[in-house]
C-alpha positions in Angstrom: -9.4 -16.5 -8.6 -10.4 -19.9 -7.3 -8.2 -21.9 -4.6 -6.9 -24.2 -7.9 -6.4 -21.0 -10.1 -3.9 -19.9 -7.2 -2.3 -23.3 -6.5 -1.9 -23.9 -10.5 -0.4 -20.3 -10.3 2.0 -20.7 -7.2 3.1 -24.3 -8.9 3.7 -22.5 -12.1 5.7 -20.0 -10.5 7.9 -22.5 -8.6 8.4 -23.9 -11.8 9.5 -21.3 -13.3 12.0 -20.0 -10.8 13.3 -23.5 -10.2 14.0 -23.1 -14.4 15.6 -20.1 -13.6 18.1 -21.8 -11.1 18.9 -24.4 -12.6 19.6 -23.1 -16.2 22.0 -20.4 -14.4 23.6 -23.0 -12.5 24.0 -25.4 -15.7 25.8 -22.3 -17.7 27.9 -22.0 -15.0 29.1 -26.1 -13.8 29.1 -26.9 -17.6 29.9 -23.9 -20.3 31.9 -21.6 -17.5 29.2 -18.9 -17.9 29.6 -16.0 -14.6 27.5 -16.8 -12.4 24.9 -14.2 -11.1 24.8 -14.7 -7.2 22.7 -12.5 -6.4 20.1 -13.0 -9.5 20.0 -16.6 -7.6 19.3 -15.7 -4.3 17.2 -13.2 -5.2 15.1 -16.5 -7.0 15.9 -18.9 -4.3 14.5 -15.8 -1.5 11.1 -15.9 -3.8 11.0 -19.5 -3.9 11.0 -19.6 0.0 8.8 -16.8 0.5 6.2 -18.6 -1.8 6.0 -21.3 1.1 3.4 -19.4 3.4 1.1 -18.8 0.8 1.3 -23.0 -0.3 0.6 -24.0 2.9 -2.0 -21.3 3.4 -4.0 -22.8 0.5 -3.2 -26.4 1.6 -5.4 -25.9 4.8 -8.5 -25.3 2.6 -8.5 -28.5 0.2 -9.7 -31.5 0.4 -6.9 -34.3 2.1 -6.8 -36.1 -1.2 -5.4 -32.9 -3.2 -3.4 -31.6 -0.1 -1.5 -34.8 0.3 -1.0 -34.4 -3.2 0.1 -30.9 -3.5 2.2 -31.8 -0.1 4.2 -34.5 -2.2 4.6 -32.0 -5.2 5.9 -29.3 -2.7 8.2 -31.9 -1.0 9.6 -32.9 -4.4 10.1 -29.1 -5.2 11.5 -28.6 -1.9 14.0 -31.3 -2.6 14.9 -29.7 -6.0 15.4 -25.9 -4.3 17.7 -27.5 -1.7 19.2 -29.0 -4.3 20.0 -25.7 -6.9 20.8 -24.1 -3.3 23.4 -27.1 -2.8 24.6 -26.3 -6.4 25.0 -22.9 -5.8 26.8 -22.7 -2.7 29.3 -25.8 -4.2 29.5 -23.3 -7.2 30.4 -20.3 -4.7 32.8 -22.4 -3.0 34.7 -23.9 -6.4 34.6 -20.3 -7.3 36.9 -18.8 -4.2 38.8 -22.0 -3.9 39.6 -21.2 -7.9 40.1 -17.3 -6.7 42.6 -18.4 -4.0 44.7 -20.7 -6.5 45.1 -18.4 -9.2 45.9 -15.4 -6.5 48.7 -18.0 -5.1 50.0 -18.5 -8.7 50.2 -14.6 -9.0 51.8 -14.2 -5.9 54.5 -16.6 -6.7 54.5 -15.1 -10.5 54.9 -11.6 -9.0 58.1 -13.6 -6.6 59.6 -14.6 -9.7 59.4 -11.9 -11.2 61.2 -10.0 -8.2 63.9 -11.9 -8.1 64.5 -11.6 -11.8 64.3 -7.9 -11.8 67.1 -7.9 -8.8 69.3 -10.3 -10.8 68.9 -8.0 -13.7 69.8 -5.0 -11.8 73.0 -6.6 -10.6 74.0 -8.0 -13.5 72.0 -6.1 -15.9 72.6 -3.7 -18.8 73.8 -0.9 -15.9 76.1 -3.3 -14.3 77.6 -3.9 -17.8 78.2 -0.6 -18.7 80.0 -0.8 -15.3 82.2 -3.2 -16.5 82.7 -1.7 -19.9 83.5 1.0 -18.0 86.1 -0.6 -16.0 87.8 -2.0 -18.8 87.8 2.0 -20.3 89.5 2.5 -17.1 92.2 -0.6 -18.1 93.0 1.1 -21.8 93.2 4.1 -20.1 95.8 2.8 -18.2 97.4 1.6 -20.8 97.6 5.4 -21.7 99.0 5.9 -18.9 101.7 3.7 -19.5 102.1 5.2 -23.1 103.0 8.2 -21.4 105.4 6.9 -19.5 107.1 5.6 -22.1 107.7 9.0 -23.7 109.0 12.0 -22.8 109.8 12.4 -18.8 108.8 15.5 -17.2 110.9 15.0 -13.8 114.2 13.2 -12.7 113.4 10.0 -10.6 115.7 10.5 -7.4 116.3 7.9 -5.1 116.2 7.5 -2.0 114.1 10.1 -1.3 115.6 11.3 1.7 119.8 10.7 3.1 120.0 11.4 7.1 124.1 11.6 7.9 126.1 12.5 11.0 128.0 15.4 11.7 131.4 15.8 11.8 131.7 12.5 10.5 132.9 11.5 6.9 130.3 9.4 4.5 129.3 8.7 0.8 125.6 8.3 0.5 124.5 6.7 -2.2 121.9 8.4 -4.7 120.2 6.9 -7.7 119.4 9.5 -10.2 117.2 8.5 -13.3 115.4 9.9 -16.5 116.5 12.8 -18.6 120.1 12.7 -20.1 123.7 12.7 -17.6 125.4 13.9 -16.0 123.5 15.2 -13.3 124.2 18.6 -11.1 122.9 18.9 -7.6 122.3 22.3 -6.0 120.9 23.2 -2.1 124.0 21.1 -0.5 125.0 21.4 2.9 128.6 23.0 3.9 130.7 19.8 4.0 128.8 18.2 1.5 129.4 17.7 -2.3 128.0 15.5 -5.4 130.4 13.5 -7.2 128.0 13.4 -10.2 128.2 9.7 -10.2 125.9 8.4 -7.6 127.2 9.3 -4.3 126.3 12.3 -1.7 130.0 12.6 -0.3 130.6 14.2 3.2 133.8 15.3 4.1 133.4 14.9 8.2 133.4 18.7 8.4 129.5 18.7 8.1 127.6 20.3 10.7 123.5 19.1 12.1 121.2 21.1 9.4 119.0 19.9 7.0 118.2 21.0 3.3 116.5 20.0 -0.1 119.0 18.9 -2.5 117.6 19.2 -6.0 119.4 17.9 -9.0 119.0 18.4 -12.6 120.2 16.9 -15.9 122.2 18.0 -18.5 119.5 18.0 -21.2 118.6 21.9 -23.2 115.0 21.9 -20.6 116.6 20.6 -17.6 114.8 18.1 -16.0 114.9 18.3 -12.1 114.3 15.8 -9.3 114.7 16.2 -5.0 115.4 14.3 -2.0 116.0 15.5 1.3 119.0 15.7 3.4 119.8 15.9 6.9 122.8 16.2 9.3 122.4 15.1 13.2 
């Protein structure tokens, strides 16, 4: 191969990997192709590496033809710098577009936090809570249902009478539910129910202390306490 063969061949070849670049770089500025970084250095490391060779075959032609393959290689320089300009804008609109839709994730993913902590406060389980708690409220009203029918004890009040001894008194005792009169059992000596309301001491009474039960006068005989003492 003559010295013009190989410079017709190394232009050639410039040519063709400066088509390379630029068409890759074109799909990517203008039709949002991927771009192929390393398929582009790879060209852009040939292109460079075909330098020593040029300038090797510069040194044997005539001026003439070396000034003008030097102004041919200036102008291809100019274009390489340029699709390497292109690429590393390209690189650089590439991670600056990385790093905004990773901040738009990140503040998705923030949203998205939050929500899932509002739901789980006030979400389907907290409902069922509340549901829950008003369950509680009818049960409640059950409750009250119940106390509304049939009693199962005597409500005696107070629940505890504390006298002196030797020392005459009428205490006086509430006693509700089931059906009058009332008896009373467990009385100190000294001490007798009136079955009206009233604990009666006759001043005789001496310090002791005892449960005083009474009862109604219904055929299953209710039955409700309170507890008395003599100091």
């Amino acid at each position: 191969m003559d010295l013009a063969d190989e410079l017709r061949e190394i232009h050639r070849e410039q040519r063709r990997l400066y088509r390379e670049i630029r068409i890759a770089l074109e799909a990517h500025l203008f039709h949002a192709e991927p771009l192929e970084g390393l398929e582009l250095m790879s060209a852009l490391d040939t292109l460079t590496a075909l330098e020593p060779r040029l300038d090797a075959l510069l040194a044997l032609v005539p001026t003439d033809i070396a000034a003008a393959v030097a102004a041919q290689k200036a102008a291809d320089a100019a274009d390489v710098q340029a699709a390497q300009d292109a690429l590393a804008q390209a690189q650089a609109d590439a991670t600056t577009k990385e790093a905004s839709l990773q901040a738009v994730a990140d503040a998705l993913t923030t949203k998205v936090a939050a929500l899932e902590t509002a739901l789980g406060a006030q979400g389907p389980t907290g409902a069922t809570g509340a549901t829950g708690g008003a369950t509680g409220g009818t049960g409640a009203t059950g409750g009250a249902t119940g106390a509304t029918g049939p009693a199962t004890s005597l409500t005696v009040s107070p629940a505890s009478v504390v006298e002196a001894a030797g020392v005459a008194f009428t205490a006086p005792v509430s006693v509700a539910g089931g059906q009058s009169p009332y008896n009373a059992s467990g009385l100190l000596a000294g001490v007798s129910w009136d079955g009206s309301g009233n604990l009666i001491g006759d001043g005789t009474q001496q310090v002791g202390s005892s449960t005083v039960t009474f009862s109604d006068s219904s055929a299953s005989p209710l039955s409700g306490s309170l507890s008395l003492t003599i100091s």
